[in-house]
C-alpha positions as CSV (number, residue, x, y, z in Angstrom):
1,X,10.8,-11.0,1.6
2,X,7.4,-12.7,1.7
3,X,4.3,-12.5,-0.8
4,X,2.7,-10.0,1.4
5,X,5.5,-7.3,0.7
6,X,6.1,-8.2,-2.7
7,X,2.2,-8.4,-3.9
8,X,-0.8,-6.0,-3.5
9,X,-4.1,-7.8,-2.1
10,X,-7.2,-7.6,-3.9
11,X,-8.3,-3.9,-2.1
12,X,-5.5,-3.4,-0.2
13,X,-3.5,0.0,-0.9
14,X,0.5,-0.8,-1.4
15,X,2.6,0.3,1.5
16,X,6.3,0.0,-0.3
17,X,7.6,1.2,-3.6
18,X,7.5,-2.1,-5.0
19,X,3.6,-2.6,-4.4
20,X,3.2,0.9,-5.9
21,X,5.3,-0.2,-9.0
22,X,3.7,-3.7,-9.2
23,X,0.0,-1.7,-9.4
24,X,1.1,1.0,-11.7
25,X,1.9,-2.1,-13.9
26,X,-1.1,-3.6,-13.8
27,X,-2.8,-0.6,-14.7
28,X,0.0,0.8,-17.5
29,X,0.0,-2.6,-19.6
30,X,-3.7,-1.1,-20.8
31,X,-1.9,2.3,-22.1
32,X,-1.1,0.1,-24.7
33,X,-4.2,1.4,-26.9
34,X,-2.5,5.2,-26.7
35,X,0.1,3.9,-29.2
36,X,-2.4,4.9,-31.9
37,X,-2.4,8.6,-30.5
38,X,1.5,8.0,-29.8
39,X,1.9,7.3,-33.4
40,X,0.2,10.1,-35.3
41,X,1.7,12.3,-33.0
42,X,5.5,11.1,-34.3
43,X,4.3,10.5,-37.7
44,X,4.0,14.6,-38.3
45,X,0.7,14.4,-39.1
46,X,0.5,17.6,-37.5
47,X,1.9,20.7,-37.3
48,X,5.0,21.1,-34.7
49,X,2.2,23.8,-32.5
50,X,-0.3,21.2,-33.1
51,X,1.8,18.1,-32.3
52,X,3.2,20.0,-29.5
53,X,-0.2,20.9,-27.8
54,X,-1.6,16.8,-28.5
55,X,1.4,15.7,-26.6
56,X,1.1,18.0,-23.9
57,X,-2.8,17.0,-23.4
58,X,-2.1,13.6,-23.7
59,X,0.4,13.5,-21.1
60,X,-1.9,15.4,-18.8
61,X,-5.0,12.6,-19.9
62,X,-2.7,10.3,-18.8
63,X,-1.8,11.5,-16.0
64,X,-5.5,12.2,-14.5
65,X,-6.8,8.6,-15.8
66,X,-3.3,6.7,-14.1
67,X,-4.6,9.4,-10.3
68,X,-8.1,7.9,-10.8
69,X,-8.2,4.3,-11.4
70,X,-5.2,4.4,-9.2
71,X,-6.2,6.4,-5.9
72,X,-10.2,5.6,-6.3
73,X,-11.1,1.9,-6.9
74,X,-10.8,1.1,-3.9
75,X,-11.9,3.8,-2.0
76,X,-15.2,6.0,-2.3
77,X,-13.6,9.3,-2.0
78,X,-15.0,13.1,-3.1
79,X,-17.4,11.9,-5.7
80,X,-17.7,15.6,-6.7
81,X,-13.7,15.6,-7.4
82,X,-13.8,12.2,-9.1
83,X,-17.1,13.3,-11.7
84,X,-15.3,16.7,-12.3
85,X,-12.1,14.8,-13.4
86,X,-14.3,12.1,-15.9
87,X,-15.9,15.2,-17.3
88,X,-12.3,16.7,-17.8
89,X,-11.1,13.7,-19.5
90,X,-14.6,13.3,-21.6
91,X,-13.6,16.9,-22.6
92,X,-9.9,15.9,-23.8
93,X,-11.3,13.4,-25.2
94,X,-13.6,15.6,-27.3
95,X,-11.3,17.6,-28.1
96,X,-8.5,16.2,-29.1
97,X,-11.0,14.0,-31.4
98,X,-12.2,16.4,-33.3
99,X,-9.5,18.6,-34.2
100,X,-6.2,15.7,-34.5
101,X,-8.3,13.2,-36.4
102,X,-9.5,9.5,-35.7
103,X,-6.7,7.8,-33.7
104,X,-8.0,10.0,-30.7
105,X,-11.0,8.5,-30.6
106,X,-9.5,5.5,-28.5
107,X,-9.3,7.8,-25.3
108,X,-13.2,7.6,-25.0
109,X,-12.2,3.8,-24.4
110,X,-9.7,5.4,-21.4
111,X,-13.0,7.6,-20.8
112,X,-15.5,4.5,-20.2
113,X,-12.9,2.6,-18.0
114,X,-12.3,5.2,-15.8
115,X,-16.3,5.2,-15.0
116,X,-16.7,1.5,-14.5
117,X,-13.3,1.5,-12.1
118,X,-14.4,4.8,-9.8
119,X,-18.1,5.5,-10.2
120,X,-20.8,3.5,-8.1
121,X,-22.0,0.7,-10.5
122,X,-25.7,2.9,-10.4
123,X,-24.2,5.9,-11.8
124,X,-21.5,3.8,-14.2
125,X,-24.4,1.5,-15.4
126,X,-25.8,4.6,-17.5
127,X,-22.7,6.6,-18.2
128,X,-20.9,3.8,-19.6
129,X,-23.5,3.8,-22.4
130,X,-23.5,7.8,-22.5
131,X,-19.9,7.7,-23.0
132,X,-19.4,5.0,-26.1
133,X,-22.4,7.1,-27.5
134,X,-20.4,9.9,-27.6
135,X,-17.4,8.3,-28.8
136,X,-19.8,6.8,-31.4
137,X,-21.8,10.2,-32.5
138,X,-18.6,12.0,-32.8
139,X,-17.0,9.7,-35.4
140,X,-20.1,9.4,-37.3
141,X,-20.2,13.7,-37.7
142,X,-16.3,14.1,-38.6
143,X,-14.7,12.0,-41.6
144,X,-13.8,9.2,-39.6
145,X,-13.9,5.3,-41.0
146,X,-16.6,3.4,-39.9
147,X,-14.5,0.2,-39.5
148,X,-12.3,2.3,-36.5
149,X,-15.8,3.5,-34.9
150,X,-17.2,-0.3,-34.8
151,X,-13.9,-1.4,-33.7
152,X,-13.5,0.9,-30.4
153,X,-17.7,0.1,-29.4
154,X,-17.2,-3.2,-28.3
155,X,-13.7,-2.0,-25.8
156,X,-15.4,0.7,-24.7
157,X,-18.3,-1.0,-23.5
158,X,-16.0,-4.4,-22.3
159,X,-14.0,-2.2,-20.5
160,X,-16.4,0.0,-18.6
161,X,-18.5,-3.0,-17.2
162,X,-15.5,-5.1,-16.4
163,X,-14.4,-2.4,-14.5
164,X,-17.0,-2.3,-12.6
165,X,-17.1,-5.8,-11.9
166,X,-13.7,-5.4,-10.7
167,X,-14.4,-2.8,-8.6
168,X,-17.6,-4.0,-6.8
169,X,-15.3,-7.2,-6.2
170,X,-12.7,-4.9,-5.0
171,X,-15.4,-2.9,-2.8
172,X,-16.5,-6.7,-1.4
173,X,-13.2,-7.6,-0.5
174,X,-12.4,-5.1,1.6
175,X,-16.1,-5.3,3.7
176,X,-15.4,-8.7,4.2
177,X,-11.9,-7.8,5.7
178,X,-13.5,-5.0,7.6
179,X,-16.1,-7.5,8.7
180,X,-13.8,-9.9,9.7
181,X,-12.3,-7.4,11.6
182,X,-14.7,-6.7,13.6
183,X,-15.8,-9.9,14.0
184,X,-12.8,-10.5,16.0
185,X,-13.3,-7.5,18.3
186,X,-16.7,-9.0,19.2
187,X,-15.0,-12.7,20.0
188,X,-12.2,-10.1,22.0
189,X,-15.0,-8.5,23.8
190,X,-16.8,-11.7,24.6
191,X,-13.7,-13.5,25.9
192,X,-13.3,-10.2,28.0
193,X,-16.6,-10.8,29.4
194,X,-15.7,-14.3,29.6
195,X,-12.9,-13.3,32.0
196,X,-14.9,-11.2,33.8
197,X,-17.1,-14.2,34.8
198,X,-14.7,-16.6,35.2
199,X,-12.9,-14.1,38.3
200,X,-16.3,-13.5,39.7
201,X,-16.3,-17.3,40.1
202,X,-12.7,-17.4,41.2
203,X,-12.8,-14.7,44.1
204,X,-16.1,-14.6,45.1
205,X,-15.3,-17.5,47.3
206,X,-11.7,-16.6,48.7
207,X,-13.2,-12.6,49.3
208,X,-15.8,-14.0,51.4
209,X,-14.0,-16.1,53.3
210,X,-11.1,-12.6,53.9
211,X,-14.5,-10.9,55.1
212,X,-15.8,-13.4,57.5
213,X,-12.1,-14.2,58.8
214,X,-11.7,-10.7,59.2
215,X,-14.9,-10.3,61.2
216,X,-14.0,-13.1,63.5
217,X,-10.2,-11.4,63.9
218,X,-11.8,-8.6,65.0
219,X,-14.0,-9.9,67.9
220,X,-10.9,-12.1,68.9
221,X,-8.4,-9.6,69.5
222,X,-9.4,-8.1,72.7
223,X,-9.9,-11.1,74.5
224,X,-8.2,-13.8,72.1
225,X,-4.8,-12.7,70.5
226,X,-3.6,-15.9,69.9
227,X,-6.6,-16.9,68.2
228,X,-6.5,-13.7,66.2
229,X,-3.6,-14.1,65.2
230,X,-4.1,-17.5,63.7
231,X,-6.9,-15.6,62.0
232,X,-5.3,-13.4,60.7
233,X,-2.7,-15.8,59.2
234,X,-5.1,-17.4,57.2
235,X,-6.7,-14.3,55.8
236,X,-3.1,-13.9,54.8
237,X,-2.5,-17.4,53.3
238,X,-6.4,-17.0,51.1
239,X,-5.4,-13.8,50.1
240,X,-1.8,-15.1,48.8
241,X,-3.7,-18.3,47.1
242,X,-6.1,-15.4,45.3
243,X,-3.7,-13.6,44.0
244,X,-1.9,-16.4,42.6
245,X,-5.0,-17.9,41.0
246,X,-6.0,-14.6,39.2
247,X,-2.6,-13.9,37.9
248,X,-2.8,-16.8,36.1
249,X,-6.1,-16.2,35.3
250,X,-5.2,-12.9,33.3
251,X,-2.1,-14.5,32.1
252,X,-2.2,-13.3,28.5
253,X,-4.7,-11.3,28.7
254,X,-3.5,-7.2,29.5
255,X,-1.8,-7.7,26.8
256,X,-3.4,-5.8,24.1
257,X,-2.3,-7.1,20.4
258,X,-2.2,-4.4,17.1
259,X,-5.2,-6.2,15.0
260,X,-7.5,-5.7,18.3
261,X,-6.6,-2.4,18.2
262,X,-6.9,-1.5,14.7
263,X,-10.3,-3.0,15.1
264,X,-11.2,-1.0,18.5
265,X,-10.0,2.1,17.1
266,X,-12.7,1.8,14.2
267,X,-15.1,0.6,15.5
268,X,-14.5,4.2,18.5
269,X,-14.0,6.4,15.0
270,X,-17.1,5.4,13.7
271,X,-19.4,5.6,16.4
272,X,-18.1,8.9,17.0
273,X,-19.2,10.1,13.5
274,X,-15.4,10.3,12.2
275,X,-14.8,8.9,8.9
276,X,-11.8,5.9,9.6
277,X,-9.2,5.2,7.4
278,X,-7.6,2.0,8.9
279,X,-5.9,-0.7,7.6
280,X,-7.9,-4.0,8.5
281,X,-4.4,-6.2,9.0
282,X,-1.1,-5.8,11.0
283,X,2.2,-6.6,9.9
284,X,3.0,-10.8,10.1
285,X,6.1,-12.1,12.6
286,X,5.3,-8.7,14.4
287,X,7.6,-8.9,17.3
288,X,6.0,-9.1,20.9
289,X,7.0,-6.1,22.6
290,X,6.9,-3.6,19.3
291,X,3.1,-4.9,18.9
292,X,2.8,-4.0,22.6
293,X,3.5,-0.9,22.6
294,X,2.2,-0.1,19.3
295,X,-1.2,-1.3,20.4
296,X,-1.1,1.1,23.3
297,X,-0.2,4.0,21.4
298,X,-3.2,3.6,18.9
299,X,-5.3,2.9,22.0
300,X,-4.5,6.2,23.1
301,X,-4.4,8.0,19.8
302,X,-7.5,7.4,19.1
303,X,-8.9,7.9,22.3
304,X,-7.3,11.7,22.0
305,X,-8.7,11.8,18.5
306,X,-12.4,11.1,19.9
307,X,-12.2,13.4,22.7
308,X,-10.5,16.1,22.0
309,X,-9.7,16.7,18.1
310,X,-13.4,17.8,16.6
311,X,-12.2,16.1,13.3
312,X,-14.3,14.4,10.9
313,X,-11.5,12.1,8.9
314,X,-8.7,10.4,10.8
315,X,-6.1,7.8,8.7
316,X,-4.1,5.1,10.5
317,X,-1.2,3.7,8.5
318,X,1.4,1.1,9.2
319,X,5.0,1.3,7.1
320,X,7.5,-0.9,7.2
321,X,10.8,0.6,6.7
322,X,14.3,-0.3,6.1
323,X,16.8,2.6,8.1
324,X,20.5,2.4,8.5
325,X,20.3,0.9,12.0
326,X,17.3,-1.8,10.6
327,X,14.0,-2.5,10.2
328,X,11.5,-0.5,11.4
329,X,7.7,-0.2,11.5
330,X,6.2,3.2,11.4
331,X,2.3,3.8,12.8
332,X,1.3,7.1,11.9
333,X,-2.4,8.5,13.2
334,X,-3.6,11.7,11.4
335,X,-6.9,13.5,11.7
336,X,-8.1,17.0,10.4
337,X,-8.9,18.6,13.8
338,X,-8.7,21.5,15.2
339,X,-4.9,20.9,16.0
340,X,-2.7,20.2,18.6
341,X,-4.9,17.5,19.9
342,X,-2.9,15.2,22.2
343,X,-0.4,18.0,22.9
344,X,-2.0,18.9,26.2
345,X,-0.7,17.3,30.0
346,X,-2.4,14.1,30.5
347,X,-3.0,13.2,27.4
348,X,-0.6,10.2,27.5
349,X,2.1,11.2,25.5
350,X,3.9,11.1,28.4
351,X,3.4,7.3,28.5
352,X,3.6,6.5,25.1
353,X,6.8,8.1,25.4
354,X,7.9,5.8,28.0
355,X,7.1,3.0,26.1
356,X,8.7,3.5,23.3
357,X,11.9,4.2,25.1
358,X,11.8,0.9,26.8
359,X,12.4,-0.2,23.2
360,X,14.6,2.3,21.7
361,X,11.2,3.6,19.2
362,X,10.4,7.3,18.8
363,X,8.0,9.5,18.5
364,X,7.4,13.0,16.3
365,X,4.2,14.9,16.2
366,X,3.3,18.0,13.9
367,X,0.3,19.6,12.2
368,X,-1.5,17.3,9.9
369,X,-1.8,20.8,7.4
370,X,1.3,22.3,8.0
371,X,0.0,25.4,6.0
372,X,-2.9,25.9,8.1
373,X,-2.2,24.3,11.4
374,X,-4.8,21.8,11.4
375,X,-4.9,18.8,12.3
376,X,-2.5,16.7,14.4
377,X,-0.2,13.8,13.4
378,X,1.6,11.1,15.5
379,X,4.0,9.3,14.0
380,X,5.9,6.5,15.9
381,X,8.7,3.9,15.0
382,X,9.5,1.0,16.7
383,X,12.8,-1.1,15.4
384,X,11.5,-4.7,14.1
385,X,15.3,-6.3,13.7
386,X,15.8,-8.2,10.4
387,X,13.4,-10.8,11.1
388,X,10.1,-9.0,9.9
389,X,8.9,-10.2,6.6
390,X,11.6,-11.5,5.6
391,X,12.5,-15.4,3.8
392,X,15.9,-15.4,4.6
C-alpha cells in the first residue's frame, strides 16, 4: 500500500478507514486536556445525578468539537451551522463551569480551538479573544484558583491562533491544488488548439489537391475515361496518405484521462453557478482502460448535471475499494436537483453502460435524498486488479 493510502494530505479529505483513523488521531491526542474533567467526574466529587448529567454533556461536547474541527477545516461549509455549534459548545462550556467547579474550565480551551480551526481568520481574530475572556471572567466570579485561570489563558489563546494558522495553510493548500488543476486544463485546451492547427496544416494541402483532382476527373470522364480514371486513383492514393497522416496525428489524443476531467467538470460546475465538490487528484497506477471509461462517464455526468438537474451543489468522489472479486474504484457524482436527472433517453446512460461492460464495471443510480426524491446519484465501479496502490 503506498503513502497516498496510508496518509492524509495536508487538505485532502481521507477516502479509507485508515485515513479517517489516522485524522481522528491527530485530532484525539489533544483530548488529552479533558482528563481534568475526566477525573472529577470519577473522583465523586459529585453527586451520582450530577456526575451522571457532566458525563452525558461531556460526551456530547466531545462529540460536536471531534464533527467540527473534523468535517470543517478544510472546507467552508454552512457558516450559520458551524457558529450555532461554537455557541452550543461556549454554552456547555458555561455551564458545566459554573455549576461542576474549576476543572471545566479547560473546555473554553476546546471552545477557542474550535474558532481558530473553522471560522474565517476575520471572524476568529476577535472571538478567540472574546472566548479566553469569558473563560477568564467566569473563574474570576466563582471560587476558582487564580493559578488554574492563568494557566488555561495562555492554551486558550496558543491554540485558537495556531489553529488558524493551520487552517489558512490548509485553505492554501488546497487553492494551489485546485490551481494547479486548472492550470492543466488550460495546457489541455491549448494543446487541443495546438492540434487543431497542426491538422489545418496537415490537410489543407492533401484536401485541395482531392478538390482540384476531382474537378479535372470530372471534365475527363466524358471524353477521357482513361485519364479519369488515373485521376481518380490518385484522389484515392492522397486521400489514403491523409488519413494515415492524421491518425497519427490524433494518436493519443481522443483519449480523455480522469485528472482532465475532474478539472473540466469544475471548471463546467462552476461557470454554471453550481457549487463543486471535486477531488483535485486521481488515483496513481490507474489502469488505462478503467481511467477511460471513467473519464467519459464524468464527462457525461456532469454534462447531465449542467443541463438538466437545476441543482446548486454537486460532489464527485473517487473510492478505492477492496471486494471479494478485487480491487475496485468507485466514482460516484451526486447533486441536489430536481431528481431523476440523467434518467431520461439520450442522456448517455446508454453508453456509459456500454462502456462499463466492455470492462466488466457497473453502474447504480438512485435519488441523492432518498426521503424526498431529490437529487440524482451515479455511482460506477470499475475493477482495478491488485496492482492499484499497492507495494507489493
Amino acid at each position: 500500500m503506498n503513502d497516498d493510502e496510508t496518509f492524509v494530505g495536508i487538505g485532502r479529505p481521507p477516502t479509507n478507514r485508515r485515513q479517517v483513523g489516522v485524522k481522528l488521531l491527530w485530532i484525539g491526542i489533544w483530548l488529552a486536556f479533558m482528563s481534568a474533567p475526566v477525573k472529577d467526574l470519577i473522583d465523586g466529587n459529585h453527586t451520582p445525578w450530577a456526575a451522571g448529567l457532566g458525563a452525558l454533556g461531556l460526551l456530547v461536547f466531545v462529540g460536536t468539537y471531534l464533527v467540527l474541527v473534523f468535517r470543517h477545516t478544510s472546507k467552508a461549509l454552512d457558516r450559520r451551522r458551524v457558529g450555532a455549534a461554537i455557541t452550543f459548545l461556549g454554552a456547555l462550556a458555561a455551564l458545566f463551569s459554573l455549576t461542576l467547579g474549576t476543572p471545566w474550565l479547560v473546555l473554553f480551551v476546546y471552545v477557542s480551538v474550535t474558532v481558530g480551526a473553522t471560522l474565517p481568520l476575520r471572524t476568529a481574530g476577535w472571538l478567540i479573544p472574546v472566548v479566553t475572556a469569558v473563560l477568564v471572567g467566569l473563574g474570576l466570579t466563582g471560587d476558582h484558583p487564580r493559578e488554574v485561570i492563568t494557566a488555561l489563558v495562555f492554551p486558550a489563546l496558543l491554540g485558537g491562533f495556531a489553529m488558524t494558522g493551520v487552517r489558512q495553510m490548509i485553505r492554501t493548500t488546497i487553492e494551489l491544488r485546485e490551481a494547479r488543476a486548472t492550470v492543466a486544463q488550460l495546457a489541455a485546451n491549448e494543446e487541443r488548439l495546438r492540434l487543431a492547427r497542426d491538422l489545418h496544416d496537415l490537410l489543407g494541402h492533401s484536401l485541395s489537391l482531392i478538390t482540384l483532382k476531382s474537378e479535372l476527373a470530372g471534365r475527363m470522364l466524358p471524353d477521357h475515361p482513361e485519364q479519369a480514371a488515373l485521376q481518380v486513383a490518385d484522389i484515392e492514393q492522397v486521400s489514403r496518405q491523409a488519413l494515415v497522416d492524421v491518425r497519427s496525428a490524433v494518436t493519443g489524443y481522443r483519449r480523455p484521462t480522469l485528472p482532465g476531467e475532474l478539472a473540466g467538470a469544475r471548471t463546467a460546475l462552476v461557470a454554471a453557478g453550481i457549487v463543486a465538490d471535486i477531488p483535485t487528484d486521481a488515483p496513481a497506477e490507474l489502469p488505462e482502460k478503467p481511467e477511460e471509461v471513467l473519464a467519459w462517464a464524468l464527462r457525461e455526468a456532469v454534462t447531465n448535471v449542467v443541463r438538466h438537474s437545476g441543482a446548486r451543489r454537486c460532489a464527485v468522489t473517487l473510492t478505492p475499494r477492496q471486494t471479494l472479486d478485487g480491487r475496485v474504484l468507485e466514482l460516484t457524482v451526486a447533486d441536489d436537483g430536481r431528481g431523476g436527472s440523467g434518467t431520461k433517453a439520450g442522456n448517455g446512460l446508454t453508453g456509459i453502460s456500454e462502456r462499463l461492460g466492455t470492462i466488466g464495471g457497473t453502474l447504480a443510480t438512485r435519488a441523492t435524498d432518498s426521503v424526498s426524491g431529490k437529487g440524482f446519484t451515479l455511482t460506477l465501479s470499475v475493477p482495478l486488479g491488485s496492482g492499484l496502490g499497492s507495494g507489493e
